[in-house]
N, C-alpha and C positions, 0 to 999 in steps of 0.2 A: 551570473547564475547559469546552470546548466541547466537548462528548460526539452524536457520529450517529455514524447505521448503515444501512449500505447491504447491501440483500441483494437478489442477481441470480441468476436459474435460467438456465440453459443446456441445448444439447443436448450438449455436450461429455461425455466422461466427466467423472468428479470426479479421475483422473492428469492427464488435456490442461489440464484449467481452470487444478489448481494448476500446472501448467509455465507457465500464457502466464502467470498472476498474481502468480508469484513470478519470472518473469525481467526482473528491477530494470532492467534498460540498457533495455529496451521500454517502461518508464515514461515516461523520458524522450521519447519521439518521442510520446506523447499526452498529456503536459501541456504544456502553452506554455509557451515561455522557461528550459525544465530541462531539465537530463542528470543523469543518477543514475550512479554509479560503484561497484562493490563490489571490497571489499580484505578478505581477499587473493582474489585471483584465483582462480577454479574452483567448486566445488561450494559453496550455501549450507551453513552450517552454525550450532549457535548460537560466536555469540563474531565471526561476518561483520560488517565495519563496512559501510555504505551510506552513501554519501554523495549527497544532491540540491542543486544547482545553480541556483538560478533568479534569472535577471536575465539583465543584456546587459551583458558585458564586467566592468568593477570594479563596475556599479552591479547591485548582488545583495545574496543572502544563502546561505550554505552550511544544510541541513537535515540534519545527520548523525543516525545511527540507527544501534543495533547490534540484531543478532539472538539476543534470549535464548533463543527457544523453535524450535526445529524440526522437526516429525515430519510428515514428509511422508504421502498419503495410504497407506493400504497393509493389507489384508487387508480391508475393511470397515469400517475404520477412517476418521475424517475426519481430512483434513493441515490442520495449526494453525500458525500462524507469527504470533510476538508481538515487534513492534519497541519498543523502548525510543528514543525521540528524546532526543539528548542537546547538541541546540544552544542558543545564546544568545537568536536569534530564536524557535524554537518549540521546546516541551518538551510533553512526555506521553507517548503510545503506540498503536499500532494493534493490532489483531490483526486475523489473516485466518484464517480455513476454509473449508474446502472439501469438499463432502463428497455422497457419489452420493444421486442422488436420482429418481425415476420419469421416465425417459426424460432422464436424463441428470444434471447435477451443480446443488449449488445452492452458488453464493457468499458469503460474509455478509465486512462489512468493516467492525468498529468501532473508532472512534477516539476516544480523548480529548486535545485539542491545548489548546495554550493558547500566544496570542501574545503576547511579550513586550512590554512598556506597553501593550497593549490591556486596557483598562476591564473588568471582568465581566459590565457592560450592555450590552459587545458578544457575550458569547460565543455569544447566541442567532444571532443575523446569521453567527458563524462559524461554528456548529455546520451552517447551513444550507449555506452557500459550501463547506462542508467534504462534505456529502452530493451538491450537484449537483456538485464537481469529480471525488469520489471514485466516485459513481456513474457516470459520463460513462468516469474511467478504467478501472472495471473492465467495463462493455459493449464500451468501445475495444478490451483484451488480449483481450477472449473471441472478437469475431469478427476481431480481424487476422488478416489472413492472410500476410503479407509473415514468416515464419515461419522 
């Protein structure tokens, strides 16, 4: 498995962070070539399926993931959210928190991925492609403002 971790401070509170970081459709407009869709519709929850998109047209691959953990942030508490990836191309899991921190919130985002036929000689090259995409996304969500 190709295991990073990305962790980013903000001035945001650590409520703003987790809303821009867990609104999955905002994913999609900063990574290339994906749209992410959640079903069912409305408020995450664990048992949410997510689905990511990436490619052009048939030439893609679908990245679904369900959400088994969710405890959003709340009394001083840090908000935790653990994706299980359950596709044929990529399998493993993320998790993300969120959590306040001296003059605002700090993010952490670890993933363990693993693509399917890819060699385990690759996973260091992934593990890295997996931190500068992941890190890039979660700077992206904290200062959007198109909100």
């Amino acid at each position: 498995m190709a295991l990073f971790r990305v962790v980013h401070r903000s001035p945001l509170s650590a409520a703003e962070a987790w809303r821009r970081v867990t609104d999955w459709r905002r994913h999609g407009v900063h990574v290339p070539l994906t749209r992410v869709e959640a079903e069912p519709a409305g408020p995450t929850r664990p048992g949410t399926l997510l689905r990511a998109r990436t490619g052009l047209g048939p030439l893609g691959f679908d990245d679904p993931m369900e959400v088994v953990r969710w405890e959003p942030p709340a009394g001083g508490r840090p908000g935790r959210c653990r994706l299980e990836k359950r596709g044929s191309v990529i399998t493993g899991w993320a998790e993300i928190e969120v959590r306040a921190a001296p003059g605002g919130s700090l993010v952490l985002w670890e993933e363990d991925a693993r693509i399917a036929r890819f060699p385990r000689l690759l996973d260091a090259p992934t593990a890295q492609a997996g931190r500068f995409l992941f890190g890039r996304l979660v700077r992206s969500l904290l200062k959007d403002r198109a909100r």
